[in-house]
C-alpha positions in Angstrom: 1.5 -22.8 23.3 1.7 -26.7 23.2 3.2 -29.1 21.2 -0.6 -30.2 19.6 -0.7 -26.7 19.2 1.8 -26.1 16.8 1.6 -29.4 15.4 -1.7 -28.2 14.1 -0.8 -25.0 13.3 2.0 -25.9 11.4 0.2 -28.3 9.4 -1.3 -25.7 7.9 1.7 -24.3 6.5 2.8 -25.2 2.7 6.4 -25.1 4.2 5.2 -28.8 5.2 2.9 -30.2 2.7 3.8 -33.2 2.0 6.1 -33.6 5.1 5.9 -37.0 7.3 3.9 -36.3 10.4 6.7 -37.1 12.4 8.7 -34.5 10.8 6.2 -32.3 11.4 5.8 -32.9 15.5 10.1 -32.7 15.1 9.8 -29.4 13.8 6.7 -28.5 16.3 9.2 -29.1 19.5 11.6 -26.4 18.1 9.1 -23.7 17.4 8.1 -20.5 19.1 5.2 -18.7 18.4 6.1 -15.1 17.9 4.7 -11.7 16.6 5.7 -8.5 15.1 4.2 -5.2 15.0 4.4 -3.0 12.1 7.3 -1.0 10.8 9.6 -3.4 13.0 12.9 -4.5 11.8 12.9 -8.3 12.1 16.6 -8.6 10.9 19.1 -6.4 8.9 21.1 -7.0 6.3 24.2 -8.3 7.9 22.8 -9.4 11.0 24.0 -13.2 12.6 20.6 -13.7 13.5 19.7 -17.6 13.9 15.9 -17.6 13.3 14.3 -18.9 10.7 10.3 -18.1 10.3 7.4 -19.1 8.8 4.2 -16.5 8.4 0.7 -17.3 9.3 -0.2 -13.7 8.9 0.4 -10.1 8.1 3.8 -8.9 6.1 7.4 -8.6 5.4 9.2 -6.3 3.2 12.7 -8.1 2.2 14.9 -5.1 1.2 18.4 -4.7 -0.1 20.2 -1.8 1.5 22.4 1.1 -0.4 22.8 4.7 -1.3 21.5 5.7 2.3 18.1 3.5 1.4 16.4 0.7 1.0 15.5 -1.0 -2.5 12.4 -3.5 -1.9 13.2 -7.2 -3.1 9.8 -8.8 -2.4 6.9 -8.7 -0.2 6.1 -12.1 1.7 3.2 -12.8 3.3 0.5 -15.8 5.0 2.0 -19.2 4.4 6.0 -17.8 3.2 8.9 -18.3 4.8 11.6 -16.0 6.4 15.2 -16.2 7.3 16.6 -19.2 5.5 20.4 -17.7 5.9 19.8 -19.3 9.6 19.9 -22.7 7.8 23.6 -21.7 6.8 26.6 -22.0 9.1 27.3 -18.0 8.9 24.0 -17.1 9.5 24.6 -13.5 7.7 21.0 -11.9 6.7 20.9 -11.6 2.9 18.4 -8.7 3.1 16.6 -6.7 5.5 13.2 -7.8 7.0 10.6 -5.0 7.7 7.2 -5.6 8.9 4.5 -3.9 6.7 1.4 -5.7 8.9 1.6 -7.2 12.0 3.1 -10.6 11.5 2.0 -13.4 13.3 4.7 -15.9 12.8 6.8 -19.9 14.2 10.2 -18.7 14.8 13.0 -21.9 14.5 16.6 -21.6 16.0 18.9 -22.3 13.0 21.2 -23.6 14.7 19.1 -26.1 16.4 17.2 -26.6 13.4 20.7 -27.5 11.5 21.3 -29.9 14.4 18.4 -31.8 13.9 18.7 -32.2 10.2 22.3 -34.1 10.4 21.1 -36.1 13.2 18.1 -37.2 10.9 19.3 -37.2 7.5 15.7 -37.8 5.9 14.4 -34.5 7.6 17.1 -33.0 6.7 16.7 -33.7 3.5 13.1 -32.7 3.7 14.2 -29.9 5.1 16.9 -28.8 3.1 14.5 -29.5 -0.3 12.0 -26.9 0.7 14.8 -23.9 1.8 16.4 -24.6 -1.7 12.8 -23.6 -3.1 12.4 -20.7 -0.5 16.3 -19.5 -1.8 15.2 -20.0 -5.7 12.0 -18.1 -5.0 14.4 -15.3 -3.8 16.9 -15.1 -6.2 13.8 -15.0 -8.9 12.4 -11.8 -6.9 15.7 -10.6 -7.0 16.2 -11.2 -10.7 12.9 -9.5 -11.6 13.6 -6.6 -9.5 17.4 -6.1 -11.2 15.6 -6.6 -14.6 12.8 -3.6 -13.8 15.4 -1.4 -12.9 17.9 -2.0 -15.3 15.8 -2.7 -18.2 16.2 -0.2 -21.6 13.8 1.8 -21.8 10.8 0.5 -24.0 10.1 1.4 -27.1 7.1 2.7 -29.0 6.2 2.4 -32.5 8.8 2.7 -35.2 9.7 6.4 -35.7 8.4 7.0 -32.3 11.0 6.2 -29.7 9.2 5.8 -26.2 5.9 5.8 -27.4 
């Protein structure tokens, strides 16, 4: 796929909005278009995998694993973003990525990625500013999901526990 390509097709992303357009064409020249077909395991948690994605169709299941299963965290979709851990020098998947519907995705090299952002502190920064609302976005699925499961149980009308 070309550069104009993928300029165009990331411009469609909200990962970008409001990005300058030469941060845009920057990011174009490190992507790679690449799909998934269903029920495959993009990463594990645990894995040192470097690539960091964004979704332009189909889904991903972000799971925790334990207890011999997995425990579904969120469910991303068109126009999300996948892999952030890539943007940190570890690299360590957070959670488990399982495709639900084929994904049609633009796969980045973290470690390229992080390359580029210190050698061009204002997409970096750019950068950096939309993974810290990709990572809050997470943590907030996470949160909601620990408060379902943990959550007392509720309460019915007074004199009628669980009604």
């Amino acid at each position: 796929m070309s550069t104009e390509n993928l300029v165009d097709m990331l411009r469609t992303h909200p990962f970008v909005e409001g990005c300058r357009p030469e941060h845009i064409e920057k990011l174009a020249s490190m992507a790679a278009r690449v799909q998934f077909e269903k029920n495959a395991i993009i990463f594990r948690e645990g894995d040192e995998s470097s690539f960091f994605y964004l979704l332009f169709s189909g889904s991903v299941v972000l799971e925790i694993t334990g207890a011999g299963r997995a425990h579904r965290i969120q469910t991303l979709g068109k126009g999300e973003e996948l892999g952030w851990s890539s943007m940190t020098p570890s690299m360590a998947k957070k959670f488990q990525a399982r495709v639900l519907e084929p994904v049609t995705a633009l796969a980045f090299d973290g470690a390229r990625l992080r390359r580029a952002c210190d050698e061009d502190c204002a997409f970096g920064y750019a950068i950096t500013q939309r993974l810290l609302e990709t990572i809050s976005s997470r943590l907030q699925a996470a949160r909601m999901q620990l408060l379902d499961l943990y959550a007392p149980a509720k309460m019915g009308a007074p004199g009628k526990p669980g009604a």
